[in-house]
C-alpha positions in Angstrom: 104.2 -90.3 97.1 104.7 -89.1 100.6 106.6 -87.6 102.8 109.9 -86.2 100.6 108.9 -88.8 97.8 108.6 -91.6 100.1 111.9 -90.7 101.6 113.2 -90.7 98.2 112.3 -94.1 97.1 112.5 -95.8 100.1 116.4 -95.5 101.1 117.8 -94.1 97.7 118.3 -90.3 98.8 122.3 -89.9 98.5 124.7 -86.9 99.8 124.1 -82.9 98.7 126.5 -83.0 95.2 126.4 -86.6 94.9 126.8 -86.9 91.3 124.6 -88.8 89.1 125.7 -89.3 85.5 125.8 -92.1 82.7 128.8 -93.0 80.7 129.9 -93.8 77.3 133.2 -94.5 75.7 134.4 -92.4 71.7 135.2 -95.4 69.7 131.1 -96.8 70.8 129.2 -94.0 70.0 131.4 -91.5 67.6 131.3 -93.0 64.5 132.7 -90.2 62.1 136.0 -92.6 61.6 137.3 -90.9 58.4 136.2 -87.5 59.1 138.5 -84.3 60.2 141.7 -86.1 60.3 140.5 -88.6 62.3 143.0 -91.3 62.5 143.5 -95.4 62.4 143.0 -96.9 65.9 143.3 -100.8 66.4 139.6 -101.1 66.8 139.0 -99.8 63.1 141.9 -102.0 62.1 140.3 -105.0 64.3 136.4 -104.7 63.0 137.5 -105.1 59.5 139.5 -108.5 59.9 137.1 -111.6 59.5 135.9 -113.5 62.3 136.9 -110.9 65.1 133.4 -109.3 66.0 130.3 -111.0 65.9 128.3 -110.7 62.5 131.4 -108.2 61.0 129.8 -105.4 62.7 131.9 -102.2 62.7 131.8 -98.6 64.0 132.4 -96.5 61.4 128.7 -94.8 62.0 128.5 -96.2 65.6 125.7 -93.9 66.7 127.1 -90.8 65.0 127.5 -89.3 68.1 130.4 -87.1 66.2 127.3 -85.4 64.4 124.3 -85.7 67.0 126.2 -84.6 70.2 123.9 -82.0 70.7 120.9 -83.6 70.6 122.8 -86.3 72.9 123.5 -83.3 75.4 119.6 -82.4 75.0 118.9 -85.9 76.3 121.0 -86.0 79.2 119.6 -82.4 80.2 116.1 -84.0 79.7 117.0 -86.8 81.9 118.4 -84.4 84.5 122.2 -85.9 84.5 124.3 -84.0 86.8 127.5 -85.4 85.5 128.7 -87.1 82.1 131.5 -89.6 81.5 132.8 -90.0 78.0 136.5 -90.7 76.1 138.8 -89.0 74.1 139.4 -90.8 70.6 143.7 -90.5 70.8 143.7 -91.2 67.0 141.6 -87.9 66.3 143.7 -86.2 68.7 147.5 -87.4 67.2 146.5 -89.5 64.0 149.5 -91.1 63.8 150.2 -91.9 68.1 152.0 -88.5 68.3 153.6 -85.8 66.8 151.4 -83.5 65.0 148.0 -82.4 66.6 144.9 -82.9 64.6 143.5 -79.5 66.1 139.9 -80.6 64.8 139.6 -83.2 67.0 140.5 -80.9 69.8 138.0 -78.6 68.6 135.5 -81.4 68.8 135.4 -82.3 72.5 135.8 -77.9 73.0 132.2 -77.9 71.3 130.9 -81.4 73.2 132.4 -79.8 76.7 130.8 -76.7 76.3 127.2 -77.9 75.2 127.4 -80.3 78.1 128.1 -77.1 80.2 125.4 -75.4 78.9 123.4 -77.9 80.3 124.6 -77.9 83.7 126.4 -81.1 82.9 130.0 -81.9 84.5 132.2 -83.2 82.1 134.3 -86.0 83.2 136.5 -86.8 80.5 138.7 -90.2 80.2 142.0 -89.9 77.7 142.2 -93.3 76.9 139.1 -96.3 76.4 140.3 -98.8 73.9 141.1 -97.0 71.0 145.1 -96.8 70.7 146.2 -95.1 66.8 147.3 -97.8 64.9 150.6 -96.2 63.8 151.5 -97.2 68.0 150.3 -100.9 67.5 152.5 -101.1 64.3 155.4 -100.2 66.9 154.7 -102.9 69.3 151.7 -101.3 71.0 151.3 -101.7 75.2 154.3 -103.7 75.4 156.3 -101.4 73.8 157.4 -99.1 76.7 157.4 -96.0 74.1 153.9 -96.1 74.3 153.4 -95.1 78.0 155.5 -91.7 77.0 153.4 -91.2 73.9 150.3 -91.0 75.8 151.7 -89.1 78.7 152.2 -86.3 75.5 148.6 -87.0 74.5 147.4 -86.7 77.8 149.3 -83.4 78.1 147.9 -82.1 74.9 144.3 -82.7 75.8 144.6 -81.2 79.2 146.3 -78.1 77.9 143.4 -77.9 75.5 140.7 -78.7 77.8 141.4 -78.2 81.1 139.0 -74.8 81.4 136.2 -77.1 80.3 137.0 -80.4 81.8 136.8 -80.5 86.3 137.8 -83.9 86.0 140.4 -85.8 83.7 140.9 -90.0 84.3 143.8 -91.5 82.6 143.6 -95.4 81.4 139.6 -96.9 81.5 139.8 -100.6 82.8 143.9 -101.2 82.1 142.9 -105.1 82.9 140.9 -105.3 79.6 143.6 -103.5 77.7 145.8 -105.9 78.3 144.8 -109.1 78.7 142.0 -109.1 76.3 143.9 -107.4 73.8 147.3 -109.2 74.5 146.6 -112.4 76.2 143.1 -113.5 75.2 142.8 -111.8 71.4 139.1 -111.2 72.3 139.8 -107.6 71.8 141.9 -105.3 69.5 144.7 -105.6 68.8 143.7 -109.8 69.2 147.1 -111.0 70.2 147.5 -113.7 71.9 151.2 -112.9 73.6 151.3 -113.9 77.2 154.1 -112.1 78.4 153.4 -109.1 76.1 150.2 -108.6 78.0 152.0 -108.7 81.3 154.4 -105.9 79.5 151.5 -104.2 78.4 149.7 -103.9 81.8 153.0 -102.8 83.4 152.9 -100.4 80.6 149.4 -99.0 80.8 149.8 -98.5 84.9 153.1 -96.5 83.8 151.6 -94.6 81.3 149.1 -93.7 83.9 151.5 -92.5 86.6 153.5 -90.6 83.6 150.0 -88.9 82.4 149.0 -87.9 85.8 152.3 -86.6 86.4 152.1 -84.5 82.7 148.9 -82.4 83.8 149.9 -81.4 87.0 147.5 -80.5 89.4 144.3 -80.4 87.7 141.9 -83.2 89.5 142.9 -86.2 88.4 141.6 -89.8 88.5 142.7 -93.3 87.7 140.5 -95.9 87.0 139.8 -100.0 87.5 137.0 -102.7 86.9 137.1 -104.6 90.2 134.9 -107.9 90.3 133.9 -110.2 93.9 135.7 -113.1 94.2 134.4 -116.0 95.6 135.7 -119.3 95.6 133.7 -122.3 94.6 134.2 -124.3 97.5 136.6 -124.4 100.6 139.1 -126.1 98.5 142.7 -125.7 99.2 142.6 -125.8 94.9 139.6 -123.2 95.1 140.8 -121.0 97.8 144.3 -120.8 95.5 141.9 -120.0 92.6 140.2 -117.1 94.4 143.6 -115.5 95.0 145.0 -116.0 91.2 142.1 -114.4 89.9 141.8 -111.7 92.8 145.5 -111.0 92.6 145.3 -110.2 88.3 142.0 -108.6 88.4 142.1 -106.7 91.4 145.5 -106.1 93.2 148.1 -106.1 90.5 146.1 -102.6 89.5 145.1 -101.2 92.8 148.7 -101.9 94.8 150.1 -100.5 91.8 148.2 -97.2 91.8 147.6 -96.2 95.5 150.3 -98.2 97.0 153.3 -98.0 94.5 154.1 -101.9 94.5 153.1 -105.2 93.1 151.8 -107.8 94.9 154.7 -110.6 95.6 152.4 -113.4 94.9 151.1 -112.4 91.9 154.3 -111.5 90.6 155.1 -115.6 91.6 152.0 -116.8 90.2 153.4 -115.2 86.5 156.6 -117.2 86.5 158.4 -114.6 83.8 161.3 -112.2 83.7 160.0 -109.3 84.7 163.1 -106.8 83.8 160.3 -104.7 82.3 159.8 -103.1 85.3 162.8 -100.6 85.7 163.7 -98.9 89.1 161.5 -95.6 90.0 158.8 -97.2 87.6 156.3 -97.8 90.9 157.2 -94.7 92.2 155.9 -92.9 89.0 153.0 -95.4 88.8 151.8 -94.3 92.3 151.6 -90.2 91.3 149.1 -88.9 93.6 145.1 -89.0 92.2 142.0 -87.0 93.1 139.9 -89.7 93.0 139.7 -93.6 92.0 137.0 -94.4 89.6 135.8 -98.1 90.1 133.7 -100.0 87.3 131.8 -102.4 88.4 129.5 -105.5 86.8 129.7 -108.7 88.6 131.3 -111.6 90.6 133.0 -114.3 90.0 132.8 -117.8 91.6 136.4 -119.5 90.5 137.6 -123.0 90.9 141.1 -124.6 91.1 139.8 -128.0 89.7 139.0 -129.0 85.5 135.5 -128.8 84.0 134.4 -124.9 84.1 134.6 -122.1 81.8 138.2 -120.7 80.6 136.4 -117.3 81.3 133.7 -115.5 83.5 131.3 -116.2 80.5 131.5 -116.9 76.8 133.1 -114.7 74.4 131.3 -114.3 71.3 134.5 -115.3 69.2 137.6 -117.8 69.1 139.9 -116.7 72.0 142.2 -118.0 74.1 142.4 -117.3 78.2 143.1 -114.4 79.7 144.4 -115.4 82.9 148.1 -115.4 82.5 149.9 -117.7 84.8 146.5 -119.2 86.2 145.3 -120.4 83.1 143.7 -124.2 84.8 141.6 -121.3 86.5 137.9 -122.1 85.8 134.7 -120.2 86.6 131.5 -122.1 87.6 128.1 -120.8 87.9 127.4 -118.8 91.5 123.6 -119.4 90.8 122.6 -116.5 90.7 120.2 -114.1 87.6 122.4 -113.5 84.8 122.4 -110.3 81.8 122.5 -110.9 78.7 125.9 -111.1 78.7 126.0 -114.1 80.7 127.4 -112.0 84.0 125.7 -113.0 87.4 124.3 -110.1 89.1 125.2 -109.2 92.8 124.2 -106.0 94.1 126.3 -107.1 97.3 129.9 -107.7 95.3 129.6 -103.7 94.5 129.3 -102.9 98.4 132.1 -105.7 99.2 134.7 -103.8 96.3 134.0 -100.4 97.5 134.1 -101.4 101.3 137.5 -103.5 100.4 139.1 -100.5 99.2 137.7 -97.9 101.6 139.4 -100.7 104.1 142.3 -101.6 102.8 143.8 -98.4 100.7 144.8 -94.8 101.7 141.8 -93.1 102.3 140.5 -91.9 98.8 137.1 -90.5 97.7 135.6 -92.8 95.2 133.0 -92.7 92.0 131.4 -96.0 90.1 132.2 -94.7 87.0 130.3 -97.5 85.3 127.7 -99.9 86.2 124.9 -101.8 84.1 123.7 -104.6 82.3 121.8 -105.8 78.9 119.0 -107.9 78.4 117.1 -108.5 75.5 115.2 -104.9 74.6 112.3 -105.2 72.6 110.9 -101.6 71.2 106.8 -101.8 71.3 104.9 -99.2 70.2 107.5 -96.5 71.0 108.7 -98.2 74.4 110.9 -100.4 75.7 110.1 -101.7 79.5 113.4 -102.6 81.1 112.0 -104.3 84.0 115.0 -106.2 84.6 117.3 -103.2 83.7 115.4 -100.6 86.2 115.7 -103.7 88.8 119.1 -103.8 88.2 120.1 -100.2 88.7 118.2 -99.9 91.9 119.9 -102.9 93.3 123.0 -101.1 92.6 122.3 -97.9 93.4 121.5 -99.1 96.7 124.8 -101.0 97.4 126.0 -97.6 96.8 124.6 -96.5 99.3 124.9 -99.2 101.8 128.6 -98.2 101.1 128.4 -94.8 102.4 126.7 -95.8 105.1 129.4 -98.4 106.0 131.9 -95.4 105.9 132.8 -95.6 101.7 133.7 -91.9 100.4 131.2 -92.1 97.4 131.0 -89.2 95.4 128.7 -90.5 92.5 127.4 -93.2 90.4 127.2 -93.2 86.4 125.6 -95.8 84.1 126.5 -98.2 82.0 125.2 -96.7 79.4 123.7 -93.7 78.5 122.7 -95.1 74.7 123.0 -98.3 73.2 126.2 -98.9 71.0 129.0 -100.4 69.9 129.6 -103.6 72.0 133.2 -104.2 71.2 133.5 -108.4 70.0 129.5 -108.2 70.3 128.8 -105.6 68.1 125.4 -104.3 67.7 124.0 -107.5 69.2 123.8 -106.7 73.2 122.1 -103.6 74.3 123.1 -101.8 77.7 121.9 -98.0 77.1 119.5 -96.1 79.3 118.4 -95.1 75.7 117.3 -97.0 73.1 118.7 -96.3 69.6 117.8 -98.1 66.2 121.0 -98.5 64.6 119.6 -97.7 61.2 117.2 -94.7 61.2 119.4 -93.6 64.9 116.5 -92.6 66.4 116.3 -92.2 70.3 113.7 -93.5 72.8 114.0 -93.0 76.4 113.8 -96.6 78.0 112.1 -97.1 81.3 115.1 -97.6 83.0 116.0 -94.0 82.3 112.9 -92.5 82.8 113.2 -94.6 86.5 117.0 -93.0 86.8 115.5 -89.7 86.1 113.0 -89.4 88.2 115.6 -90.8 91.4 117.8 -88.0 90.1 114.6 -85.3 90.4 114.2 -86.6 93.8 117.1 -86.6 95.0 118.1 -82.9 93.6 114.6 -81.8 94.7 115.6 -82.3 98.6 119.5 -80.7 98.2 119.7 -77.2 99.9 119.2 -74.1 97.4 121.2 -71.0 98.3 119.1 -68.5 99.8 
């Protein structure tokens, strides 16, 4: 290396107290599902029912993160993370959706917190990914409007309990896969395949995100979405409507929501249903003012108006329906372009063309990619795994981050997808995204050479910030 490490990997040197973190999600890595008055979520409910994940796989153990968290923290410290993103479990918060407290849950994420501190490790902590209590689902779940109040309690609790450990709370992780994977689709829990309901329920989870930001006051705050590039297959009037469907469900009907207290009018159209759901002061309430807007980020889509493609960006792993309500004759073709494992195409430049759209488009908000990665087929060989593709991916990425900033994007960090292998939802153990490589039996760790390559940009980069004299 030269000159300040090769200027920092040739282009990859990023603003003083940029953050640079990985993230995970509770109901992936925890395990522990019976433990401390843990209670029933609709994944636990959903893993045990035949057919809905991929060889029966189930979290119960996950990667016992519930009992390993500090040697977890000991890994991120080794890897020099500035900043970790993980979930709250709701069901070992409020077993039963609400009402009583489970305070040994709370205690839990008090002792994770404060070993992550120890570390010099931000803590950026997300109420909700995935894992509603049960007892809520059995009440109608998402499209029951109750549930947007419940969690606005939850949320309350957990700030109240947390928020001298926590500098930054998000609400809902990725409402579109809530809701119309859960509802529409059945891919995910709870695996219903309600149209309408999944509308209700993404109406829902935006409310319960204005009500939740609303319940903590002013502690810093952030919503979050999973926005994909659209591009239309051809110039098509049929493709060009396509484009917009898709764009409209995915993208707008969250964001317009969020930062500019509306829905978009042609989505709204494209749905077709009574939509009395939506009761006056509802947008109002959705659009509570955030700190920040965290934006996930994977891949793009090339759609078509005309028969013959996929129902869905790529293949689920099990019988399920489409998730594009109203726009189901949608179909997505192959872009051409290197896929993951999980049959996503990769574009570096689709993350630039999300964050610029916003930056562009929306009041003026500072922004995080609060996930981002891919899996490929890991092989462990004598006590390594070389990621090629994986370190090749995150340095493509990193540096449409920051491309973005230099286009004018207020980026304030960038966190992995993911920090350790795990659970992979309707996958389960069979697609590996983690920086670390676990072996789901023994649960040993090994560093992959992806994150020994994130490392080492994260050393650089922290080796050239200004030190108070």
């Amino acid at each position: 290396m030269t000159t300040q490490e090769e200027q920092t990997r040739a282009g990859l040197q990023f603003p003083t107290g940029f953050a640079f973190g990985a993230a995970t999600s509770a109901y992936q890595i925890e395990g522990a599902v019976a433990e401390d008055g843990r209670g029933i979520s609709i994944w636990d409910t959903f893993t045990k029912t035949p057919g809905r994940v991929l060889n029966g796989d189930h979290a119960d153990v996950a990667i016992d993160h519930y009992h390993r968290y500090r040697e977890d923290a000991q890994i991120m410290a080794e890897l020099g993370l500035t900043a970790y993103r993980f979930s709250v479990s709701w069901p070992r918060i409020q077993p039963d959706g609400s009402g009583k407290i489970n305070q040994k849950g709370l205690d839990f994420y008090k002792r994770l917190t404060d070993e992550l501190r120890q570390h010099g490790i931000d803590p950026w902590l997300t109420l909700y990914h995935w894992d509603l209590p049960q007892a809520l689902e059995d009440r109608g779940g998402w499209p029951n409007r109750d549930t947007a109040y419940c969690f606005a309690d939850y949320a309350a609790t957990v700030h109240e309990a947390l928020k001298d450990h926590v500098h930054t709370f998000s609400t809902v992780n990725e409402p579109w896969c809530t809701a119309f994977l859960g509802y529409a689709s059945g891919e995910h829990a709870p695996g219903r395949r309600e149209p309408e309901n999944a509308i209700r329920g993404a109406h829902h989870l935006n409310l319960a995100h204005g009500l939740s930001v609303q319940a903590m006051g002013a502690r810093r705050v952030g919503g979050c979405v999973n926005l994909y590039a659209i591009t239309p297959a051809t110039d098509s009037e049929a493709d060009q409507d396509a484009a917009r469907r898709i764009d409209g469900l995915q993208n707008r009907f969250f964001l317009d929501a969020l930062m500019t207290g509306r829905y978009p009018q042609d989505v709204l159209d494209d749905l077709g249903m009574d939509l009395d759901f939506i009761r006056d002061g509802d947008l109002a309430t959705i659009k509570a003012p955030i700190d920040v807007l965290l934006v996930n980020y994977y891949s793009r889509f090339t759609v078509s108006g005309a028969p013959g493609g996929r129902a869905s960006a790529a293949a689920a792993p099990t019988d399920s329906a489409s998730p594009w309500v109203g726009s189901e004759h949608v179909s997505f073709v192959d872009g051409g372009r290197p896929v993951t494992a999980m049959g996503w195409e990769i574009d570096r430049g689709g993350l630039v063309e999300v964050l610029t759209r916003v930056a562009r488009d929306y009041p003026a908000i500072p922004m995080v990619v609060s996930e981002n990665g891919a899996a490929f087929e890991d092989v462990l060989e004598h006590g390594r795994v070389h990621d090629s593709e994986r370190v090749a991916y995150f340095e493509d990425h990193l540096r449409a981050c920051r491309d973005a900033i230099d286009a004018g994007v207020p980026l304030e960090g960038y966190f992995a997808w993911s920090l350790m292998d795990n659970f992979e939802w309707a996958w389960g153990y069979g697609k590996r995204f983690g920086l670390v490589h676990v072996d789901f039996e023994s649960q040993r760790r090994v560093l992959k050479d992806s994150a020994i390559w994130y490392s080492e940009i994260i050393r650089q980069n922290r080796r050239h910030e200004p030190t108070d004299s």
